[in-house]
N, C-alpha and C positions, 0 to 999 in steps of 0.2 A: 407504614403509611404508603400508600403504592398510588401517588399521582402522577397526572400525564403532563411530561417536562418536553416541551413542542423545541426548547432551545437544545436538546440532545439529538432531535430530527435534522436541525438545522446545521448541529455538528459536523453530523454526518454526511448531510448531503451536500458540506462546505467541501470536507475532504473529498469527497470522489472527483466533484468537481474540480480542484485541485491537483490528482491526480489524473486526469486526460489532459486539461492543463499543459502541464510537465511533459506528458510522454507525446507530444502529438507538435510539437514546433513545426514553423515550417520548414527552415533547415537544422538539424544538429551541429553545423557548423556555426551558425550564428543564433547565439543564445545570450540573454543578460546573464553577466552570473547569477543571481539569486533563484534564477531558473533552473541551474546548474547543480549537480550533483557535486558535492565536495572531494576533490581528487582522489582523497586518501583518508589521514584524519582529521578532523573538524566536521561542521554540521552546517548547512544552507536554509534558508528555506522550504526549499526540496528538500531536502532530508529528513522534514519533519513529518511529510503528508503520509507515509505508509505507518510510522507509527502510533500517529495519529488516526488513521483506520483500524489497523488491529486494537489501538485505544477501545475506539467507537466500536469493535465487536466484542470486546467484556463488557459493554457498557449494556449492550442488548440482551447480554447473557443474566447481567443483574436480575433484567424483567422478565426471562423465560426458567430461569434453572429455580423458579419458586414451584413450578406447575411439573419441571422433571420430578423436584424431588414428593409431589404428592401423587404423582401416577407409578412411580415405582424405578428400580431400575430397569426392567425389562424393556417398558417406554424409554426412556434414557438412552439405550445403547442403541435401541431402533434407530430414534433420529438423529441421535450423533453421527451415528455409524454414516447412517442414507447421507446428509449431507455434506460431509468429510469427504465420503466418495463421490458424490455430486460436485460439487465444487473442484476436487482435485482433476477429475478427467474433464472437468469444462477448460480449468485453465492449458489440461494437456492439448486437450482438442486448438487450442488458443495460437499452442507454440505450434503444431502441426499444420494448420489451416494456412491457405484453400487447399491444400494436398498435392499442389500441382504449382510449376513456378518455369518461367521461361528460362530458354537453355537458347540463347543463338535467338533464332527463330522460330523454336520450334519448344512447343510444352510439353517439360517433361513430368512425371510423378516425384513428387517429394520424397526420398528415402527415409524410412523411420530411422535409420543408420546414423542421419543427423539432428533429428530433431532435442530439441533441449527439454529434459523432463521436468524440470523446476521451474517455478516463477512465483509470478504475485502471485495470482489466487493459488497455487501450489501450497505457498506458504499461510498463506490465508486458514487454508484447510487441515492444514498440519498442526498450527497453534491452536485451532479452534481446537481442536479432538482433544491435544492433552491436557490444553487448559480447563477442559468441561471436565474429563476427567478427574483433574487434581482439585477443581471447584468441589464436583458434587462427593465426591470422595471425601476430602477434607473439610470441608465447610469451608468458611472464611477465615480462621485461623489456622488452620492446617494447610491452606492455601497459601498464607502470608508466609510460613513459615517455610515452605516446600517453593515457593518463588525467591527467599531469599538464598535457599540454600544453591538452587538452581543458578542464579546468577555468581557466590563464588565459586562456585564447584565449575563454570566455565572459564571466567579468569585462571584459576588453578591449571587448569585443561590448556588452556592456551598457551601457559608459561613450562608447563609439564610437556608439553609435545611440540611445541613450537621451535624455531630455528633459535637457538644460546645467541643470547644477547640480542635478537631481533626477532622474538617472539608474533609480534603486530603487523607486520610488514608484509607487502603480495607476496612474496619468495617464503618470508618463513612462516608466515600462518599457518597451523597444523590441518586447519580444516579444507586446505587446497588437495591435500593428498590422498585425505579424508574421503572425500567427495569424488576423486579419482578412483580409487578400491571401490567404491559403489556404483558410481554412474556410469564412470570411463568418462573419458576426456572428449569423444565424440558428442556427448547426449550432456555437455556443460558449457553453460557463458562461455563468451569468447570476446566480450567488450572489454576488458582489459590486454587483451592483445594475445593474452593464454589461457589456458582453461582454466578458469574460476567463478565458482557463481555464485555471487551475491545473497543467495536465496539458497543455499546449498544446505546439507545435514548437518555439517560442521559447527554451523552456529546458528541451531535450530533452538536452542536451550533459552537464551537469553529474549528474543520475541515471543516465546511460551508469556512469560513472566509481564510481558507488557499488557498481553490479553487478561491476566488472570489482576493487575492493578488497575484496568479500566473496570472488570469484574467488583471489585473494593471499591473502586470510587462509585459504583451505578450502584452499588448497595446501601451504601454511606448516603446519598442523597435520596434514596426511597427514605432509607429508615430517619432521618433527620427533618425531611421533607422541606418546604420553600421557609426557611427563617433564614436570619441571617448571623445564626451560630452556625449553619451549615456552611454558608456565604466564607463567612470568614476562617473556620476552619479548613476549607478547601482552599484558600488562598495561600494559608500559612505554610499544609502540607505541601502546596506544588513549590513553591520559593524554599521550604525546606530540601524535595526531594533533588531543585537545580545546585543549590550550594552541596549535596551531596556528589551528583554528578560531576561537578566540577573538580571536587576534589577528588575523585577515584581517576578524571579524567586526568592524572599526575604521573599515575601510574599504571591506566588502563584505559590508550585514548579515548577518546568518543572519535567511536566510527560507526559508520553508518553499514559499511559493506563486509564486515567482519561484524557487526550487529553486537558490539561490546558493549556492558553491564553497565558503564559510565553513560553510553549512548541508552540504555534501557531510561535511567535515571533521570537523566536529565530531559530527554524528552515528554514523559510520563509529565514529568515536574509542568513544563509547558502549558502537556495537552491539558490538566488542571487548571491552571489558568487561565485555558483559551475559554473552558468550560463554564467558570466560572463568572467570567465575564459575560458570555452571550447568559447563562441564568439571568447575571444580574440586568441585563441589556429589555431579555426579551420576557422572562418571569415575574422580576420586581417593577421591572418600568415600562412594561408593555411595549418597547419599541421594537416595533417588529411593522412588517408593510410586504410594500415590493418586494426589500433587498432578502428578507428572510423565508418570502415564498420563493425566488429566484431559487434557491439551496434548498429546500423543503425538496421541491420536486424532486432533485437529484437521490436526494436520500430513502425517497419512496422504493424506487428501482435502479438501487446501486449497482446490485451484480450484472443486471442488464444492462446495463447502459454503458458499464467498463469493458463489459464482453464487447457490445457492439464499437466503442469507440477502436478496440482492439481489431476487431474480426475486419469491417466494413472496409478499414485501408486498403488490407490485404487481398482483398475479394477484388477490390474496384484497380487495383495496379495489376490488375490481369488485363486488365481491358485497355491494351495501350496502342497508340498510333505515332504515326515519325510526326514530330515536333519540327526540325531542322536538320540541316547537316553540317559537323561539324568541318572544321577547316580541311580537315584530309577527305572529304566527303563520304565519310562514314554517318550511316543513319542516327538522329538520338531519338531515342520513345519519349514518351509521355506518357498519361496518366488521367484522371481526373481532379486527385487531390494536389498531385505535381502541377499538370498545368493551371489550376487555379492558382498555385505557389508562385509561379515562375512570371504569368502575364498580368496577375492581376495586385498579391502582397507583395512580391520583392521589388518593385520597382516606386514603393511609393514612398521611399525615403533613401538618402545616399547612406547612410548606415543598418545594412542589412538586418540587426537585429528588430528593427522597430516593424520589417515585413514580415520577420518570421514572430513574431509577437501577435501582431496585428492574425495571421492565419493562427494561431493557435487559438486566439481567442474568437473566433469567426465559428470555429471547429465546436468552444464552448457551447455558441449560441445556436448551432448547428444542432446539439444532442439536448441544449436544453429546450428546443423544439418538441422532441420525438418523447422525453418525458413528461414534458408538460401536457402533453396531448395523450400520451397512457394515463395520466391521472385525474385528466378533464372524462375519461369514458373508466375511472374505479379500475385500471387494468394495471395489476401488480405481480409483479413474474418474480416470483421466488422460490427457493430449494429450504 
């Protein structure tokens, strides 16, 4: 039964939104925590939104890999392929932009020497390929069965090569060295203070697995369609999959940045539920308006709109002028998103978090502008 479920639109366009959200504060220094990325292990808020997108992209694959498997493989690897590579070199292009970056005074070119080859949409594009593979390949049970195998076969991996006795931890994580041997330590993260990157190959295995369970879940709701045997079944299995999660989290934390099997599970489990409620919210009880066209539009033109909230900072901190000087009278630059930060959000409460909140969310309404207005003139930019 292949109907159109407008609360999977809204999922979708919850989480992107969500994600600029997160990455765009006005200062990194003053964040609420639940804005906050979980130091180590445990799970935030923030931690939930990326896997809750790769969710939202098996979900998509549910309503496209019907139309793969009737035009053949040949089709299949075509567009795999195109947007695999599409997507990876946008996000490269992501980490490299504007190409050029001040030095002193003076602008120099960005060396490819440091740029970081991983990231979100890196990963985006990476789960997407083998999970479409191991989907059309497998079908749906050969999928289930090759995602489960996938998530112990990475715990094993982790406790197999990882540091005796502190297998989970930044130092002995196996996938730090992992990812060294491949990238080099120049061309990786450096937000934890050394190279390690979050989004790295080492623990590409276990986000596979997330893609190919939103994959299950977007097929499970075609094939069951709007009752509420589906309803309910969906509810059970996500409270199923968090008491799962919980329990492996015993022995294999939930972490978000080593992207652990516990951490699969337990979020999965969630984004089911997050799922199942906007069904029930905006399917069974029509409540839908403003708030679910607000998120609609984002979900129209995700990839654009993430690029641009990404790209546009970076473009516009080229264009800087002296602000003040500081007490040794040394020049400070500015900005256009800085000096909005600085004269206009951080001063409007003596607890800096509520300025750097307030510009995040200004930044929301900012991009929910520029897609509302692609979707007012039918223009939708996709790979």
């Amino acid at each position: 039964m292949n109907q159109r479920y407008y609360s999977l639109d809204v999922f979708r366009g919850a989480t992107v939104a969500l994600m600029i959200l997160v990455n765009n504060p006005g200062s990194w220094a003053h964040i609420y925590s639940p804005l906050e990325h979980a130091t180590w292990h445990g799970c935030t808020p923030t931690d939930l939104v990326f896997p809750f997108f790769l969710f939202a992209v098996g979900n998509a694959m549910a309503f496209v890999m019907p139309r793969f498997e009737q035009a053949g493989a040949g089709v299949f690897w075509k567009k795999v392929i195109k947007r695999t590579l599409l997507i990876f070199l946008i996000g490269l292009f992501l980490n490299w932009s504007p190409f050029v970056k001040w030095d002193g005074d003076h602008i120099v070119f960005k060396s490819w020497d440091t740029v970081r080859i991983l990231g979100v949409l890196q990963r985006i594009a990476l789960c997407y390929f083998f999970a479409s593979i191991i989907v059309f390949y497998g079908k749906t049970k050969g999928a289930f069965v090759t995602g489960g195998i996938l998530l112990l076969l990475y715990w094993f991996i982790c406790n197999w090569l990882g540091a005796p006795g502190d297998p989970y931890s930044l130092q002995g994580y196996f996938g730090t060295q992992f990812d060294k041997n491949i990238l080099g330590e120049a061309h990786m993260y450096k937000g934890e203070g050394l190279a390690f990157d979050p989004e790295g190959l080492g623990s590409l295995m276990a986000p596979v697995v997330q893609v190919i369970l939103g994959f299950m879940v977007g097929q499970y709701i075609q094939q069951k369609g709007k009752t509420y045997e589906m309803l309910s079944n969906l509810f059970v299995a996500g409270v199923v999959l968090i008491f799962a999660g919980f329990c492996w989290d015993m022995v294999f934390p939930i972490n978000k940045k080593i992207w652990t099997s516990s951490y699969v599970l337990y979020t999965t489990g969630l984004a089911m539920l997050t799922i199942g409620t906007l069904i029930y919210l905006v399917e069974f009880k029509a409540v839908k308006g403003a708030w679910s066209r607000f998120f609609d539009v984002f979900g129209k033109n995700p990839l654009f709109i993430f690029v641009l909230s990404g790209f546009l900072p970076r473009v516009l901190a080229m264009f800087r002028w002296v602000d003040h000087l500081d007490e040794a009278g040394k020049k400070v630059y500015t900005s256009p998103f800085a000096w909005f930060y600085n004269h206009i959000c951080k001063d409007i409460a003596s607890d800096l978090r509520v300025g750097s909140l307030v510009y995040a969310l200004v930044t929301i309404a900012f991009y929910w502008l520029i897609v509302y207005l692609l979707d007012k003139r039918k223009i939708y930019i996709k790979v």
